[in-house]
C-alpha positions as a Markdown table, in Angstrom:
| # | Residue | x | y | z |
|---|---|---|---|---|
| 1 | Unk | 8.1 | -2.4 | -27.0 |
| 2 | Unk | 8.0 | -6.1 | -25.9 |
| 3 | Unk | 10.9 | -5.2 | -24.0 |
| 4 | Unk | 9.3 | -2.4 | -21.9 |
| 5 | Unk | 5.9 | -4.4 | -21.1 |
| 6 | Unk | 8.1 | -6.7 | -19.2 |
| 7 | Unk | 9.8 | -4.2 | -17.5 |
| 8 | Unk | 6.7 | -2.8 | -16.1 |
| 9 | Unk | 5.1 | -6.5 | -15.0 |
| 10 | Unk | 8.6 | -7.3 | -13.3 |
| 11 | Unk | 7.6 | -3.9 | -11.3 |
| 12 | Unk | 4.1 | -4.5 | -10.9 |
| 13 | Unk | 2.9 | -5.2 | -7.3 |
| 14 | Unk | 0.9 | -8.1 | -7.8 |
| 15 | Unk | 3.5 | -9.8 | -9.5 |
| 16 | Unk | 6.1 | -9.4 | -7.2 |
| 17 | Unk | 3.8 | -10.9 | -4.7 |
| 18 | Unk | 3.0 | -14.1 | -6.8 |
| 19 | Unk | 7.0 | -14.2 | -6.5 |
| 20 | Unk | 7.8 | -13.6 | -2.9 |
| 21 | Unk | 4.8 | -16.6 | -2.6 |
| 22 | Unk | 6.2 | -19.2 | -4.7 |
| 23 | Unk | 9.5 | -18.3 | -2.3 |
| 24 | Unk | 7.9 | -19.9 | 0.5 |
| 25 | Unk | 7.3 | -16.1 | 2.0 |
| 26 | Unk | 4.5 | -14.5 | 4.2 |
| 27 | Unk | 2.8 | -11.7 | 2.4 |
| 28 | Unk | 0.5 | -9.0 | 3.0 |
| 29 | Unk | -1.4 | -6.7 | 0.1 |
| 30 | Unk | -2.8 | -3.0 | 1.0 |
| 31 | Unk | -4.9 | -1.6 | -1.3 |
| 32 | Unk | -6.0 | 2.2 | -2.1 |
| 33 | Unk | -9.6 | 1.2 | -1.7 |
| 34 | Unk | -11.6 | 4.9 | -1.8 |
| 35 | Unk | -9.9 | 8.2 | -1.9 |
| 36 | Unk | -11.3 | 12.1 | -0.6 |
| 37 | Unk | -10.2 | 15.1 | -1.6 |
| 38 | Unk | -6.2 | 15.1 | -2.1 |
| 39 | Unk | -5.0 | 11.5 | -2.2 |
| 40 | Unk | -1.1 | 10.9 | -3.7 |
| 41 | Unk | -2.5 | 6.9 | -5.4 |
| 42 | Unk | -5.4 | 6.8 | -6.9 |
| 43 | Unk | -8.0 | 4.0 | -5.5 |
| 44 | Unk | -7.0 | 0.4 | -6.9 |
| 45 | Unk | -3.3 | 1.0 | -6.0 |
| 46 | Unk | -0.8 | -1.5 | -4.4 |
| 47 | Unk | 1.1 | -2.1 | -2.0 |
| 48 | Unk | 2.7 | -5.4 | -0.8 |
| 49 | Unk | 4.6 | -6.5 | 2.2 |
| 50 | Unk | 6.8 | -9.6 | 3.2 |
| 51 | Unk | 7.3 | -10.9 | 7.0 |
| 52 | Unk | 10.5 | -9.3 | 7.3 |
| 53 | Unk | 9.1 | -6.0 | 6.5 |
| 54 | Unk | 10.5 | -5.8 | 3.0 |
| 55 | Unk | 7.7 | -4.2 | 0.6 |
| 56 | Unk | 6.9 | -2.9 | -3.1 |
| 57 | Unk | 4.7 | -0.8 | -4.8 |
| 58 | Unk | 2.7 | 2.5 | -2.9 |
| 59 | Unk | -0.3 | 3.7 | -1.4 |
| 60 | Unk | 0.2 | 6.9 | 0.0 |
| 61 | Unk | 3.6 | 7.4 | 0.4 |
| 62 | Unk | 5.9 | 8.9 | 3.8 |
| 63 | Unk | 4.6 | 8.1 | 6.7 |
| 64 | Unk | 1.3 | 6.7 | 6.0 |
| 65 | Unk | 3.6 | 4.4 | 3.9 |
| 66 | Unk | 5.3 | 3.3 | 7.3 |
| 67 | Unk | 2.3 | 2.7 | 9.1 |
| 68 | Unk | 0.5 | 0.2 | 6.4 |
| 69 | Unk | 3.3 | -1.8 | 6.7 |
| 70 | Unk | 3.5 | -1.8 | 10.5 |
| 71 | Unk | -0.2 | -3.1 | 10.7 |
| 72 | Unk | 0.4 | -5.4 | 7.5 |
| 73 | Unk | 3.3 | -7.4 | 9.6 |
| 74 | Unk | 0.2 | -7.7 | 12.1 |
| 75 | Unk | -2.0 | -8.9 | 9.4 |
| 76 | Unk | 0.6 | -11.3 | 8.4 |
| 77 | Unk | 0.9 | -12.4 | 12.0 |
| 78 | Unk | -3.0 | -13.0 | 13.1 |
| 79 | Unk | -4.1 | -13.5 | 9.4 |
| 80 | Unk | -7.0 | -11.1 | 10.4 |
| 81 | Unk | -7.5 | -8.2 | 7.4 |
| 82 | Unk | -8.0 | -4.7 | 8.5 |
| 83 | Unk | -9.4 | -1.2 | 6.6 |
| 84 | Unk | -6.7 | 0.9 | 7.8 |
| 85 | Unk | -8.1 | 4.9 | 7.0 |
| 86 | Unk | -6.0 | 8.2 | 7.0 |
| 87 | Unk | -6.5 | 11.5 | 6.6 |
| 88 | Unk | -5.6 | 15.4 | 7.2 |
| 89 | Unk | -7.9 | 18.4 | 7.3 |
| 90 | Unk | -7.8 | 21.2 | 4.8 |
| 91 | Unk | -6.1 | 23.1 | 7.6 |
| 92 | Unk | -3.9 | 21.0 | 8.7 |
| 93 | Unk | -2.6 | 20.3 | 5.3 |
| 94 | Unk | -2.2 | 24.2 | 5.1 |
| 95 | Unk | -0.3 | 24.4 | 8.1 |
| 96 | Unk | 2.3 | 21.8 | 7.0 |
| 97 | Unk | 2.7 | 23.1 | 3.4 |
| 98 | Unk | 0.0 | 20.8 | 1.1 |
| 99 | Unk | -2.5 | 23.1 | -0.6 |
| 100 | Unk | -5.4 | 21.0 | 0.4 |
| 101 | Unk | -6.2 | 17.9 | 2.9 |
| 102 | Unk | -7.5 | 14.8 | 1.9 |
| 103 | Unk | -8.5 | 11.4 | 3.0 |
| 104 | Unk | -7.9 | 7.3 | 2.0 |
| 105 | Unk | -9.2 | 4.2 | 3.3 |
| 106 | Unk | -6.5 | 1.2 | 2.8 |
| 107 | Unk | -7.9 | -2.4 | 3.1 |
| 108 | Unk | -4.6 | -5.1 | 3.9 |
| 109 | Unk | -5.0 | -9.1 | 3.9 |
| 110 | Unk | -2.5 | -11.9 | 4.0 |
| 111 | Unk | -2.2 | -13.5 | 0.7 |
| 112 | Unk | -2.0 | -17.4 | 0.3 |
């Protein structure tokens, strides 16, 4: 059992973060902040991004994964956070196979 707990803290988010910061890295965190309706992470969910555009952990997933950490190399840049917020339309979801639309708001910040 001991075993498995440090499996999943070598995985967790937040702790890969600590790591990339004692590496001297620039690093971003977005975090799942509210959800509507269909949302893939609950709120409270993490995502965090280096400089170079490495990154761990979700918030979404696909391509509202790609955008987060498009704007998070900008928040890494400026140092200015931003409540990033993304959603589809029940009908719009129908239209591209999802059985129901749903909305999230994602706030990133540089860490350190």
């Amino acid at each position: 059992m001991n075993d498995l707990a440090h499996l999943d803290e070598s995985r967790d988010p937040l702790v890969i973060a600590e790591g990339w910061l004692q590496d001297g890295k620039e690093v971003a965190i977005a975090t799942v902040v509210e959800t509507w309706g269909s949302a893939p992470r609950p709120a409270g969910s993490h995502l965090v991004i280096d400089a170079d555009g490495n990154f761990h952990g979700s918030v979404s997933g696909g391509c509202v994964e790609g955008a987060v950490v498009a704007e998070a190399a900008d928040v890494i840049e400026t140092g200015k956070p931003r409540m990033l917020e993304f959603g589809v339309a029940d009908e719009t979801a129908w239209q591209v196979g999802l059985s129901c639309g749903g909305r999230i708001k994602v706030y990133v910040e540089r860490l350190g």
